[in-house]
PDB file of N, CA, C and O in Angstrom:
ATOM      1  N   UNK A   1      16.539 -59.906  75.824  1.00  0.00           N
ATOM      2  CA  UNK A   1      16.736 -60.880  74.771  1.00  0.00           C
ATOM      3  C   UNK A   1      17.707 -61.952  75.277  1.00  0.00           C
ATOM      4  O   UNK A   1      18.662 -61.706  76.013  1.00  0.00           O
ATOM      5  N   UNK A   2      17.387 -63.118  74.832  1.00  0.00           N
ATOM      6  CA  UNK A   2      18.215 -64.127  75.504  1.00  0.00           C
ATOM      7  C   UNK A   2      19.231 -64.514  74.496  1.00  0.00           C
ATOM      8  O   UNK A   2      19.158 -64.138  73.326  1.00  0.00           O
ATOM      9  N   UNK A   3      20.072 -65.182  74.904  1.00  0.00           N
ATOM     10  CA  UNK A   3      21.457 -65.340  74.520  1.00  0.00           C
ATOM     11  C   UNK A   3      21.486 -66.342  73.488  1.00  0.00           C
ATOM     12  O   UNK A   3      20.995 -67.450  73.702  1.00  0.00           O
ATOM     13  N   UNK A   4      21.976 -66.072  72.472  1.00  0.00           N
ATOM     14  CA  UNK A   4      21.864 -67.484  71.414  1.00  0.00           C
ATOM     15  C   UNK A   4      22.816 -67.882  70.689  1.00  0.00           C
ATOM     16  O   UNK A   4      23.388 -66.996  70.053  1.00  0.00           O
ATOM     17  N   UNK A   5      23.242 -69.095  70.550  1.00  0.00           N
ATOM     18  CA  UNK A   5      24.513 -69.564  69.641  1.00  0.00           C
ATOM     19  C   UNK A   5      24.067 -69.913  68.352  1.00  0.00           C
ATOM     20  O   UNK A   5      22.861 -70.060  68.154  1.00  0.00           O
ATOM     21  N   UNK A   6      24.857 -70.057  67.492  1.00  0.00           N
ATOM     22  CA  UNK A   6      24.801 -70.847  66.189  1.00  0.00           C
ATOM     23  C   UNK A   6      25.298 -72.120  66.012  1.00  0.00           C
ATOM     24  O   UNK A   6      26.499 -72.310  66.204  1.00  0.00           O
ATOM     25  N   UNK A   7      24.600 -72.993  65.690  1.00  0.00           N
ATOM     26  CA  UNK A   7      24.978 -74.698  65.353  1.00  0.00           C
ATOM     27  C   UNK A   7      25.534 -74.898  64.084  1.00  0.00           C
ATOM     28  O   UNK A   7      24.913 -74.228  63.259  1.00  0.00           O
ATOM     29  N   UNK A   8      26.401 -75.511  63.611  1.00  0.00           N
ATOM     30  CA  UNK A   8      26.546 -75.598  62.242  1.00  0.00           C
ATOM     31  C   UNK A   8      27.040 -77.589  62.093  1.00  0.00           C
ATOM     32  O   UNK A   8      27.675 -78.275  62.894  1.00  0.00           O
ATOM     33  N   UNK A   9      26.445 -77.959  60.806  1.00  0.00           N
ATOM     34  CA  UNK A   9      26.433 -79.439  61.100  1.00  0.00           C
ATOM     35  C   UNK A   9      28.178 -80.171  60.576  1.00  0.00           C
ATOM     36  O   UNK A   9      28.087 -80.432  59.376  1.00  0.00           O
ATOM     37  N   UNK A  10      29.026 -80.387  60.890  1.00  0.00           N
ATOM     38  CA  UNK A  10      30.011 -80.396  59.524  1.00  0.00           C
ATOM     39  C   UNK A  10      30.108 -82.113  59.653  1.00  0.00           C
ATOM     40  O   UNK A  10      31.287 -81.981  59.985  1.00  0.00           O
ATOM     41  N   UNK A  11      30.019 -82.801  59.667  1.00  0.00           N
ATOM     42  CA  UNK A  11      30.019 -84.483  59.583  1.00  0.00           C
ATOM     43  C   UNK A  11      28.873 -84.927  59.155  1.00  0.00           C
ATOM     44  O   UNK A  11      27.952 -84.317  59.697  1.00  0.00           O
ATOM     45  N   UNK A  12      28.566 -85.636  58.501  1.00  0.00           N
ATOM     46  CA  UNK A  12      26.913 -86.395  58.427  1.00  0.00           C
ATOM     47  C   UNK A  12      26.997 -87.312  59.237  1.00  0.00           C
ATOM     48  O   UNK A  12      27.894 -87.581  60.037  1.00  0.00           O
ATOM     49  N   UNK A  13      25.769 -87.941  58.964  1.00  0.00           N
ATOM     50  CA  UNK A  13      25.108 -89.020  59.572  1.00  0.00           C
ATOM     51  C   UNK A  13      25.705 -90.681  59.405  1.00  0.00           C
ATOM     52  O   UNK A  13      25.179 -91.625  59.995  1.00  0.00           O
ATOM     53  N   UNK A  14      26.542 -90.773  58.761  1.00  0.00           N
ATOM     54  CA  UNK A  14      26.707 -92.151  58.564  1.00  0.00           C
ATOM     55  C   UNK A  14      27.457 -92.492  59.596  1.00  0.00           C
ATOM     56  O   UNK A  14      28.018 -91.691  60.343  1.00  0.00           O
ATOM     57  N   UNK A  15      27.503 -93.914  59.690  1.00  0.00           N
ATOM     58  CA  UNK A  15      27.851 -94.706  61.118  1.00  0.00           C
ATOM     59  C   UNK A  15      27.933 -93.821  62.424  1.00  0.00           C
ATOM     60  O   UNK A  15      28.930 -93.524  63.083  1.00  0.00           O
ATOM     61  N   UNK A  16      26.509 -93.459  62.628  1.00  0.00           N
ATOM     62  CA  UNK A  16      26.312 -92.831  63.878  1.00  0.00           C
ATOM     63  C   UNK A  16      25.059 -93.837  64.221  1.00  0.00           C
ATOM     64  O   UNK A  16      24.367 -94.534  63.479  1.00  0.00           O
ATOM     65  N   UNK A  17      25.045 -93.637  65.633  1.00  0.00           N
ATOM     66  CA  UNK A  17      23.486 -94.281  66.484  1.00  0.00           C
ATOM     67  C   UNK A  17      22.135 -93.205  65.771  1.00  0.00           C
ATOM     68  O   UNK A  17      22.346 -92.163  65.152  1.00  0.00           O
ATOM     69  N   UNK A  18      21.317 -93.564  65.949  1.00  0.00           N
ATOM     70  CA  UNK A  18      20.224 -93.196  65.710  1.00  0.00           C
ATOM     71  C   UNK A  18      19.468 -92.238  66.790  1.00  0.00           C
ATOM     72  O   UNK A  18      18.682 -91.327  66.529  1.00  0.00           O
ATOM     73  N   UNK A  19      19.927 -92.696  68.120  1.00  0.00           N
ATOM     74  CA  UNK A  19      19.807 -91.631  68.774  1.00  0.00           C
ATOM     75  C   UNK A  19      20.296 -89.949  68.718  1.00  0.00           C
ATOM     76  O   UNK A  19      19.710 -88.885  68.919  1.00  0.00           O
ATOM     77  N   UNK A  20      21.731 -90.352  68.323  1.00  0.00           N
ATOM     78  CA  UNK A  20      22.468 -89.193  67.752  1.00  0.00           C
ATOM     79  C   UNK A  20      21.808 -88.366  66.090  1.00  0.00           C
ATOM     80  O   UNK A  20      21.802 -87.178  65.767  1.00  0.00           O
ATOM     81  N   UNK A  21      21.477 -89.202  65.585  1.00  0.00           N
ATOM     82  CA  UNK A  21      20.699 -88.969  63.902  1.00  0.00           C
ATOM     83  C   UNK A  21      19.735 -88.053  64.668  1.00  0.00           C
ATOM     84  O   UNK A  21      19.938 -86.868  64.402  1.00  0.00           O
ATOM     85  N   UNK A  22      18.743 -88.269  65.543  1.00  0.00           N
ATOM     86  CA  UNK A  22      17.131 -88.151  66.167  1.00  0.00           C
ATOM     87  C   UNK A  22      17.721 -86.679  66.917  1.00  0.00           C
ATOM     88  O   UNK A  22      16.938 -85.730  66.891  1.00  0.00           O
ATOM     89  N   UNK A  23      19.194 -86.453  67.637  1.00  0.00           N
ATOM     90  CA  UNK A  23      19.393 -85.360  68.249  1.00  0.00           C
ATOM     91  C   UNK A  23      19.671 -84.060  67.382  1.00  0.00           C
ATOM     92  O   UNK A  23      19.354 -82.931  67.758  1.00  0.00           O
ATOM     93  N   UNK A  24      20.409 -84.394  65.966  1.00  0.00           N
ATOM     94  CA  UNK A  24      20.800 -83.783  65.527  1.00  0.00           C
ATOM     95  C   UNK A  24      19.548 -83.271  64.816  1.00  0.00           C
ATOM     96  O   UNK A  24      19.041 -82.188  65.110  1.00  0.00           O
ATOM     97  N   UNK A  25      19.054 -84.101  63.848  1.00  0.00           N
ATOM     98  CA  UNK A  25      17.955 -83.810  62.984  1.00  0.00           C
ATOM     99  C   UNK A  25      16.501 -82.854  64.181  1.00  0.00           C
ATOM    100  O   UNK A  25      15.476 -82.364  63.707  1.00  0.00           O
ATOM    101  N   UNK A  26      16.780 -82.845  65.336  1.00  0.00           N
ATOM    102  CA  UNK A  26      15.309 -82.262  66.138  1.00  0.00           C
ATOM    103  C   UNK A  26      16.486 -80.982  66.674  1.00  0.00           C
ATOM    104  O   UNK A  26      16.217 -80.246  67.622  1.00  0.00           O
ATOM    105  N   UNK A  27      17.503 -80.904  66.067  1.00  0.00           N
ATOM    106  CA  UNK A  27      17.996 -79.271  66.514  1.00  0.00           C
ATOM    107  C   UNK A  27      17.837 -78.641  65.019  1.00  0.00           C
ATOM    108  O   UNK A  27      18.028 -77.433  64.878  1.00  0.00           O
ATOM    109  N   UNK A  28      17.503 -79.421  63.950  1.00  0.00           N
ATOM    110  CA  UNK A  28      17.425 -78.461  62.774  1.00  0.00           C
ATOM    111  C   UNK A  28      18.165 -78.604  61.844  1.00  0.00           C
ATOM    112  O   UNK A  28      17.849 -78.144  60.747  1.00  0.00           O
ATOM    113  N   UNK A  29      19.333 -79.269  62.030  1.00  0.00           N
ATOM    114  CA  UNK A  29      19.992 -79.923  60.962  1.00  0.00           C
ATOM    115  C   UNK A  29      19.932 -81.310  60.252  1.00  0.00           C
ATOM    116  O   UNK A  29      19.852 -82.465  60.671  1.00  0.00           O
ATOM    117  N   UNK A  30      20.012 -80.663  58.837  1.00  0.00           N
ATOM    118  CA  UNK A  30      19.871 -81.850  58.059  1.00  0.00           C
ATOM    119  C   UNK A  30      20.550 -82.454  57.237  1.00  0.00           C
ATOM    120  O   UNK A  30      20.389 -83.650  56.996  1.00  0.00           O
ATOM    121  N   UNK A  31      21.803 -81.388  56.429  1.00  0.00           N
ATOM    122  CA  UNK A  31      22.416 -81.145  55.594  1.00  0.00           C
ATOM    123  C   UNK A  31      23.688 -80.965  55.985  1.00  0.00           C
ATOM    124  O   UNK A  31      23.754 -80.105  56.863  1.00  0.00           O
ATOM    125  N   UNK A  32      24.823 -81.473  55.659  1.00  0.00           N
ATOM    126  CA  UNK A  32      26.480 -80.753  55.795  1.00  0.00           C
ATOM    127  C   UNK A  32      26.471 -79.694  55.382  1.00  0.00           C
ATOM    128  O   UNK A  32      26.210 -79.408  54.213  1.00  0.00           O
ATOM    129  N   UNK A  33      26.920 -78.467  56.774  1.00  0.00           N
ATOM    130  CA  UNK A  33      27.351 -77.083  56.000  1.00  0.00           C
ATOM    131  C   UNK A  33      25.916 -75.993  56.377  1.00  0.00           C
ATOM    132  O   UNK A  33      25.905 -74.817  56.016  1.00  0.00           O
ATOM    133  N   UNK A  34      24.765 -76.643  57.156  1.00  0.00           N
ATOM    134  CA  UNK A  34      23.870 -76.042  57.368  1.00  0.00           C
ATOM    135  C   UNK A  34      23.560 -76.157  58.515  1.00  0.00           C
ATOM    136  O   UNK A  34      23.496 -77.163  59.222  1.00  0.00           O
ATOM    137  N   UNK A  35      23.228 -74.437  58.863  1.00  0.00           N
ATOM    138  CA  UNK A  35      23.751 -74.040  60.568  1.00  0.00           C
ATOM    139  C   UNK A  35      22.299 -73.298  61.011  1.00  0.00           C
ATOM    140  O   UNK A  35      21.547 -72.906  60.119  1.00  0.00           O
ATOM    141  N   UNK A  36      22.024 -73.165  62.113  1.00  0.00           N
ATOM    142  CA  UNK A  36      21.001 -73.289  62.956  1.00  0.00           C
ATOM    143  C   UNK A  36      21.072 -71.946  64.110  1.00  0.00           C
ATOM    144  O   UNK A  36      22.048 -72.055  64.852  1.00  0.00           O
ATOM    145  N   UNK A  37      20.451 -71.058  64.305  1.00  0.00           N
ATOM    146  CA  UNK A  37      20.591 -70.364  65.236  1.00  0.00           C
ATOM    147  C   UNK A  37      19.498 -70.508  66.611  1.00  0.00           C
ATOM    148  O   UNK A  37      18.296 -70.277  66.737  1.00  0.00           O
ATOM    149  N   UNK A  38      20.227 -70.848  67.250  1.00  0.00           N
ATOM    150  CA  UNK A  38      18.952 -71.929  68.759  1.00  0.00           C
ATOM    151  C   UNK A  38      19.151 -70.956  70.318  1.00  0.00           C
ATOM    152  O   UNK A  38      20.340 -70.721  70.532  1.00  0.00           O
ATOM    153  N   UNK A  39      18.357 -70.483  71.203  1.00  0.00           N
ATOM    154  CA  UNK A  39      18.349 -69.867  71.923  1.00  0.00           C
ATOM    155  C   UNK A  39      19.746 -71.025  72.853  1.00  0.00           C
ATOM    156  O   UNK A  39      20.231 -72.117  72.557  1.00  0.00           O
ATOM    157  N   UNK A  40      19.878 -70.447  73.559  1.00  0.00           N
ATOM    158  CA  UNK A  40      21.263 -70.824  74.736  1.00  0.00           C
ATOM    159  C   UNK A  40      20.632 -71.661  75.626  1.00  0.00           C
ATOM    160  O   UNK A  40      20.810 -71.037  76.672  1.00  0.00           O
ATOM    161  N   UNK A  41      19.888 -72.852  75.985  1.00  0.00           N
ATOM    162  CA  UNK A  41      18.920 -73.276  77.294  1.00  0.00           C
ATOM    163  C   UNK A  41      19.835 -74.815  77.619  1.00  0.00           C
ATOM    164  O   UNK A  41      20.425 -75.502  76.785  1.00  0.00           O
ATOM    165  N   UNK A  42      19.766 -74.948  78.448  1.00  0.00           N
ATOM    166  CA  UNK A  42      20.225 -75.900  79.137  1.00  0.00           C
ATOM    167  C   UNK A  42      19.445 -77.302  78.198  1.00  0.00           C
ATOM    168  O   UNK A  42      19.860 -78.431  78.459  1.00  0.00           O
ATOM    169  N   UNK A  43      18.602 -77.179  77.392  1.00  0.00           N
ATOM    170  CA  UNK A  43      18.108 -78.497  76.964  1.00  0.00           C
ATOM    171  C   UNK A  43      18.720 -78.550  75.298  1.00  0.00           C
ATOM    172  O   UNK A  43      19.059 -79.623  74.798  1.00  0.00           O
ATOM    173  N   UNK A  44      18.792 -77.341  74.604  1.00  0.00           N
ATOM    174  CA  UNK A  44      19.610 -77.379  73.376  1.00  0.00           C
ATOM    175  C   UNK A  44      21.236 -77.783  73.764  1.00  0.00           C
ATOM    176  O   UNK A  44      21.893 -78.562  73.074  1.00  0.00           O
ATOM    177  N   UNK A  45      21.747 -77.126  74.965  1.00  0.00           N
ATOM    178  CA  UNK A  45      23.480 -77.749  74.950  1.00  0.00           C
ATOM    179  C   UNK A  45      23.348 -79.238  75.556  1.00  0.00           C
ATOM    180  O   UNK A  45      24.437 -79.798  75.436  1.00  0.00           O
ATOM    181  N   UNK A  46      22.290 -80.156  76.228  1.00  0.00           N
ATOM    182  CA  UNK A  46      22.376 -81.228  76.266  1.00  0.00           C
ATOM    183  C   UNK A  46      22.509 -81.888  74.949  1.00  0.00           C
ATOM    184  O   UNK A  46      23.291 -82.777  74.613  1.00  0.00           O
ATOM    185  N   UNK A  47      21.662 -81.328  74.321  1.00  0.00           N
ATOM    186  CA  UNK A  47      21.629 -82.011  72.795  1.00  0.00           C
ATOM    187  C   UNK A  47      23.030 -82.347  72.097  1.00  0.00           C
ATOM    188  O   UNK A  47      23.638 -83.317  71.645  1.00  0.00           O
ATOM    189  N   UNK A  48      23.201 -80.791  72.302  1.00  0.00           N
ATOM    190  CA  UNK A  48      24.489 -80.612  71.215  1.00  0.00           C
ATOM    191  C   UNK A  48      25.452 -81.158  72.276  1.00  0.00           C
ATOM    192  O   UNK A  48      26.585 -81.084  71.800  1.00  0.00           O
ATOM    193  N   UNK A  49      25.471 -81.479  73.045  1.00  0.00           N
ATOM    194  CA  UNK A  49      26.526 -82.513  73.988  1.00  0.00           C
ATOM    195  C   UNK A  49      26.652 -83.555  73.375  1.00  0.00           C
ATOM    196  O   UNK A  49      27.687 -83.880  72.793  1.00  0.00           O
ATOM    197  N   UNK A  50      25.467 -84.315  73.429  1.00  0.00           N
ATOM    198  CA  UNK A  50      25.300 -85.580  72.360  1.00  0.00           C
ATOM    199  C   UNK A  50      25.946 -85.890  71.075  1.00  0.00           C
ATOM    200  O   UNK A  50      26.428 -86.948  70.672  1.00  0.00           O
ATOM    201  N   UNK A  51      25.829 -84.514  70.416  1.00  0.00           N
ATOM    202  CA  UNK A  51      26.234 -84.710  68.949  1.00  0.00           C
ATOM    203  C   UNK A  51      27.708 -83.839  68.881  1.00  0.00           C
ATOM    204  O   UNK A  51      28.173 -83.574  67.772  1.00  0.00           O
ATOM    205  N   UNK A  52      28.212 -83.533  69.768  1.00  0.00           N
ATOM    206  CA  UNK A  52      29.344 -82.904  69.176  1.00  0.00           C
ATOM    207  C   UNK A  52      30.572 -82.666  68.448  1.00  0.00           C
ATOM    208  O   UNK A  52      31.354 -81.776  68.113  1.00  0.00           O
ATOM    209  N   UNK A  53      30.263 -84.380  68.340  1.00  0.00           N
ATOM    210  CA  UNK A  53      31.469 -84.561  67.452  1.00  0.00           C
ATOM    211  C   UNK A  53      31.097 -84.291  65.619  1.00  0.00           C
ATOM    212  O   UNK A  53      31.916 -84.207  64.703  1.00  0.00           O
ATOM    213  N   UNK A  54      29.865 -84.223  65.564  1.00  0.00           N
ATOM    214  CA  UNK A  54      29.354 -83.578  64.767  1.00  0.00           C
ATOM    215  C   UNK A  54      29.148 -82.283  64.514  1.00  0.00           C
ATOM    216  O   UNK A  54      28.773 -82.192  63.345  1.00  0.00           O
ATOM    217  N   UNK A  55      29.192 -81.514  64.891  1.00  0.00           N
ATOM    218  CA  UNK A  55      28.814 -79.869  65.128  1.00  0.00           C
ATOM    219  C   UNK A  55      29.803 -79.092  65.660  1.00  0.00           C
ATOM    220  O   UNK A  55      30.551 -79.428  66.578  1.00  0.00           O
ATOM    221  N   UNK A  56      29.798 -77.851  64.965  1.00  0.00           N
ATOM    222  CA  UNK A  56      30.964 -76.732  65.886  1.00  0.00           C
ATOM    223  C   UNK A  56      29.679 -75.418  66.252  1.00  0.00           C
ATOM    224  O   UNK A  56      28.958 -74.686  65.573  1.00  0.00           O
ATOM    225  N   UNK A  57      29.928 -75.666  67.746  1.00  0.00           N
ATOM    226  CA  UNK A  57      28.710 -74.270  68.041  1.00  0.00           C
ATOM    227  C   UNK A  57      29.509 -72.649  68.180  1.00  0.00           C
ATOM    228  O   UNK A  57      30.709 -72.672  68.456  1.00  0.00           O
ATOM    229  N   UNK A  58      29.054 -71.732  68.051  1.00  0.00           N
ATOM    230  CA  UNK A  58      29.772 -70.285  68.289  1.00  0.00           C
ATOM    231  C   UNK A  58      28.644 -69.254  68.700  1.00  0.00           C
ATOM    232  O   UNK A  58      27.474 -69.488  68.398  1.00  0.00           O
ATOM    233  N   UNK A  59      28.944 -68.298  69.277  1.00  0.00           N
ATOM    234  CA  UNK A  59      28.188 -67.135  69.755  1.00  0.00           C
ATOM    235  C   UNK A  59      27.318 -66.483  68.647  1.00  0.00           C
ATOM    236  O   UNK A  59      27.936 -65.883  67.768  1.00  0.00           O
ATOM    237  N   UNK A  60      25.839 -66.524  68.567  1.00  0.00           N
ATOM    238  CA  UNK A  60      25.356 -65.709  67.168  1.00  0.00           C
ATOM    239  C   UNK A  60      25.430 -64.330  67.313  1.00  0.00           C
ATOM    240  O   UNK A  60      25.615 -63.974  68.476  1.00  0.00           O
ATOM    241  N   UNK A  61      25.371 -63.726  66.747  1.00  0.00           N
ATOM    242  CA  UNK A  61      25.234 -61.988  66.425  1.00  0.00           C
ATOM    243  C   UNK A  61      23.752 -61.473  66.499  1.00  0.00           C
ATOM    244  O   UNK A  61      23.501 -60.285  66.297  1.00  0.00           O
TER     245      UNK A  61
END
């Protein structure tokens, strides 16, 4: 089984780029306060690189 974190969104969307809107919204979040459980791959932590000032990620269970 592969390794997976949890995303959780805590900032919205306002005065952000749209690129950042497009990263966040295609990991699953849509909502403040609503969190995401995403396998560990080198193309989800690019993402969440992007958006991090938006998001706090942690180890899922």
């Amino acid at each position: 089984m592969s390794k997976q974190i949890k995303v959780t969104l805590v900032k919205g969307f306002a005065n952000q780029t749209e690129r950042q809107k497009v990263n966040a919204r295609s990991l699953g979040l849509h909502k403040i306060g609503q969190s995401v459980v995403l396998d560990d791959t080198p193309v989800y932590r690019g993402m969440i690189d992007k958006v991090r000032h938006l998001v706090t990620v942690e180890e899922a269970d």
